[in-house]
N, C-alpha and C positions, 0 to 999 in steps of 0.2 A: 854095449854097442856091438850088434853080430858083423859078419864078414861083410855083408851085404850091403849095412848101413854104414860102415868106414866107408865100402870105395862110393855110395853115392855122394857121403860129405866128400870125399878127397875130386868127384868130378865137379860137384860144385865148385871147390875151392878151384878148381882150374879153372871152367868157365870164367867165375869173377875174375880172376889175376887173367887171363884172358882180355877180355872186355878191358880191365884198367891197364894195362901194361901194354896190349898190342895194339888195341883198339884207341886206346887215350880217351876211355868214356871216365866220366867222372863218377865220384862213389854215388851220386844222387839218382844220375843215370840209370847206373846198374840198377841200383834198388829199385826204382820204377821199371826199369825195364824187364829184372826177374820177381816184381810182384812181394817186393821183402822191403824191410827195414834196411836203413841207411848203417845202424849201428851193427847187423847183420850182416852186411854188406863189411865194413871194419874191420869185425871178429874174424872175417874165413880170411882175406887178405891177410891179417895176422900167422892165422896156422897156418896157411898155406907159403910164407915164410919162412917159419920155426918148423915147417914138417920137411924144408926142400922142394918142395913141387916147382914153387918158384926159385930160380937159381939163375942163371943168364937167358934160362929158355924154359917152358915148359916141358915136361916131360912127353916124349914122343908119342906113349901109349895115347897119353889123355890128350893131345894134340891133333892124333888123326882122328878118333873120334869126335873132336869139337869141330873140326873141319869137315866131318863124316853130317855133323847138327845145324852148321853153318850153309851146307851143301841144300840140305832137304830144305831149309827156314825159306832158302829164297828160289829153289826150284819151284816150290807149291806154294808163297806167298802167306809162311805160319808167321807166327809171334815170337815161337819157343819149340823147342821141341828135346825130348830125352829120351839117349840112347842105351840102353842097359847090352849088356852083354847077353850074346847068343847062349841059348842054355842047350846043349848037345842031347838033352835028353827032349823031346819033342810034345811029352806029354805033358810037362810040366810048364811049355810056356806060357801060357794062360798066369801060373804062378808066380813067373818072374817075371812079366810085365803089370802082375798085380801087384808085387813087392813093390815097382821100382816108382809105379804110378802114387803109389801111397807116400812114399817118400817126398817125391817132386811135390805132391800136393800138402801133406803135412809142411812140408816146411811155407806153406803160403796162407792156411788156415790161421783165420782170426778169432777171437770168442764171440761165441751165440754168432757164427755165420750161416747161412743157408746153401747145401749144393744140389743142384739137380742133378738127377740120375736115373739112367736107364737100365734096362733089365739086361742079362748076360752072365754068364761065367765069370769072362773077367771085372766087368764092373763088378759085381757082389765081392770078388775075391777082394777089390781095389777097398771097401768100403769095410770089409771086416779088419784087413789091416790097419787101419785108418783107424774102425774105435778103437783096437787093440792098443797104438801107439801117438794119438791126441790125446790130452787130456781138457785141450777147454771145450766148450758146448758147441756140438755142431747138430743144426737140423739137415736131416733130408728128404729130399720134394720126388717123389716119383715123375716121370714124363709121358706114363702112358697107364692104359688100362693094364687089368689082370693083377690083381692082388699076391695070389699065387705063388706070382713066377718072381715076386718082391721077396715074400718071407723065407730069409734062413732059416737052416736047422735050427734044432733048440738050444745049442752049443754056443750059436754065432755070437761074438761081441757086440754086432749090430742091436741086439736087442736094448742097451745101453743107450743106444743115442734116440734122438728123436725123428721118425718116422711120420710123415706126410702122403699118405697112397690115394690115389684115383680109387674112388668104393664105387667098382665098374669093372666089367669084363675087357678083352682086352679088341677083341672085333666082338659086335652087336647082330642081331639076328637078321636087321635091315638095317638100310641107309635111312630111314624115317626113326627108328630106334635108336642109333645112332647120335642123331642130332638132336634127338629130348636127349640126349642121355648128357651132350655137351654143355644142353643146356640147363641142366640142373644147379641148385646153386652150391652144394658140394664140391659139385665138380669146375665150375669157374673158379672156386677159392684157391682151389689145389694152382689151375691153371695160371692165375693170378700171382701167384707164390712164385712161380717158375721165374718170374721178368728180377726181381728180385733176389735174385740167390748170384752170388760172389764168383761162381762154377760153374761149369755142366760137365757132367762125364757120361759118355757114352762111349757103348762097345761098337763092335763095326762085323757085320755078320758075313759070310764068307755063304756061296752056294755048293755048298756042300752033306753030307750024309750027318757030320759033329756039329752042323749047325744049331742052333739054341733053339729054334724057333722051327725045328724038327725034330730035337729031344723032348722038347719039351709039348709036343702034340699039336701046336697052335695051327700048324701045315703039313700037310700030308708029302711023301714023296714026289708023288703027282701031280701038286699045286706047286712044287719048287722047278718039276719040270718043263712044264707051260710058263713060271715066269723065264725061265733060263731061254726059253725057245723066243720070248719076247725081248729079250737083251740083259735080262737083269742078273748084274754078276754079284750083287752084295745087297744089304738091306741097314739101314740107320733106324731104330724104332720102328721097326716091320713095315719102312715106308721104303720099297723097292726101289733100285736105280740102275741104269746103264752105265758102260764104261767114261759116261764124261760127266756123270753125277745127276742127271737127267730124270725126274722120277717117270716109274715105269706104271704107266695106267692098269689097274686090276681090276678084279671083281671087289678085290677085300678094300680098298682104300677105301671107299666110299662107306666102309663101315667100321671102318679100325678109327679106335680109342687113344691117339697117341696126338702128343707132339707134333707140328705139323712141320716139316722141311724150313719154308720158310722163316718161321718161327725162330728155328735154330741157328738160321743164317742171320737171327739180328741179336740174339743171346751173345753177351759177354766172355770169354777166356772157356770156348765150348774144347772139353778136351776128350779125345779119343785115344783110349785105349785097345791095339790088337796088332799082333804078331802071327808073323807063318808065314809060308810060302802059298797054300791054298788061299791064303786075307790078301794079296798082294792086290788082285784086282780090285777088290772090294774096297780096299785102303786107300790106291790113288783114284776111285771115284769119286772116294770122301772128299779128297782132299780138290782134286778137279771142280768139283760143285762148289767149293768154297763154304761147306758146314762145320768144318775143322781149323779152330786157333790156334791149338799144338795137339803136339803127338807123340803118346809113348808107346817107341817099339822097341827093338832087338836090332843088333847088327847085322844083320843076314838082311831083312825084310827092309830096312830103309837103305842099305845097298840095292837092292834090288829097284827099290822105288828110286833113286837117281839112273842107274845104268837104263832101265828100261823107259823108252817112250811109250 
């Protein structure tokens, strides 16, 4: 077990002793309420015992960060939410919120489950971890077009698990194109799949230059400038939105391959992945709109998301 993976079991162990100890939830509680086994639920209450965490008081560090998790669950109306530690190097957080997301979600993974997922940086990072360090059978269901912008290198552990993709580009040539393309029966099975799956993970795009969805060609500088000039601080599956989560009308919608907004607002435990100070707007429109059931960030970025209205 690396560094990494002690303190997310040791923030576990607090959360739960937490929840049993301050909160007076019961062991059945918890487990329902963090998405685990009852006997799960036992075992950390155990170490978390035998390691001192629990002692007459939780320990202050993992205290104000629970209070830091506690803060953001009922500002924004989430389920759950987990905070990983700010990483001082900036290039890397994409990495450490891809650690911390694999973490949070390996420990909820059941065998032969299904998760949705969207295209990203960090989602891919989230999902190479994940084969790396699951061992029972997970599928997963892409959410939009663009095959592409799915497949890892040839390195990735992802090639291991089981792979479900949209066989479709990711915006169509037209809006008439478009809607044969939806209607295909390929493509309904994939969509089909999506209602089905235990998860959803999705990134949260930021308007900016490192943007995904300008590294990777699908948008021009110039098509990010015109939606920025139309309100749009962030994107969910390349479906654009405003500061209060609002999707923002384009040329492209009407012919993008994706997951529809709504859709996601009736999807089960949709979880988003992304950190920064550039994601900040982007992140509370996610969470404004109400397409976000939890959230892994960094401490920097969900301070931020309580202090700022």
């Amino acid at each position: 077990m690396d560094k990494m993976e002690k303190e997310f079991e040791e923030i576990l162990m607090a959360k739960v002793a937490w929840y049993y100890y301050m909160e007076d939830m019961t062991q059945q509680n918890i487990a329902e309420h963090l998405g685990m086994s009852r006997m799960r639920v036992i075992k950390l209450l155990e170490k978390a015992r035998k390691t001192g965490i629990v002692q007459f008081q939780i320990r202050s560090n993992q205290s104000k960060r629970l209070n830091l998790e506690r803060e953001l669950v009922q500002k924004f109306n989430l389920k759950d939410t987990y905070i990983v530690p700010t990483n001082p190097n900036k290039d890397e957080i994409n990495e450490t919120i891809a650690k911390g997301a694999a973490m949070y979600i390996g420990n909820r993974i059941t065998d032969n489950c299904f998760i949705n997922f969207g295209y990203g940086d960090t989602p891919s990072r989230t999902l190479n971890h994940l084969a790396s360090n699951v061992d029972c059978a997970v599928s997963y269901v892409s959410l939009t077009g663009g095959v592409h912008y799915y497949l890892p290198n040839a390195q990735s552990n992802i090639f291991s698990a089981k792979l479900y993709l949209m066989p479709s580009p990711l915006i169509a040539s037209s809006q008439e194109m478009a809607e044969a393309i939806k209607n295909e029966t390929s493509i309904q099975e994939i969509s089909n799949m999506t209602k089905l799956a235990s998860m959803t993970i999705v990134g949260i795009g930021a308007m900016n230059d490192n943007a995904t969805i300008i590294k990777s060609g699908i948008l021009s500088q110039n098509d990010f400038l015109l939606l920025s000039m139309k309100g749009a601080v962030g994107d969910i599956l390349s479906h654009f939105i405003d500061k209060d989560g609002n999707l923002i009308e384009n040329e492209y919608e009407s012919r993008l391959i994706s997951t529809s907004l709504p859709t996601i607002k009736e999807l089960d435990n949709v979880i988003g992945v992304a950190a920064g100070e550039n994601k900040i707007p982007a992140i509370r429109a996610a969470l404004k709109g109400g397409y976000i059931d939890v959230l892994i960030t960094d401490e920097d970025t969900a301070r931020n998301l309580i202090e700022q209205n």
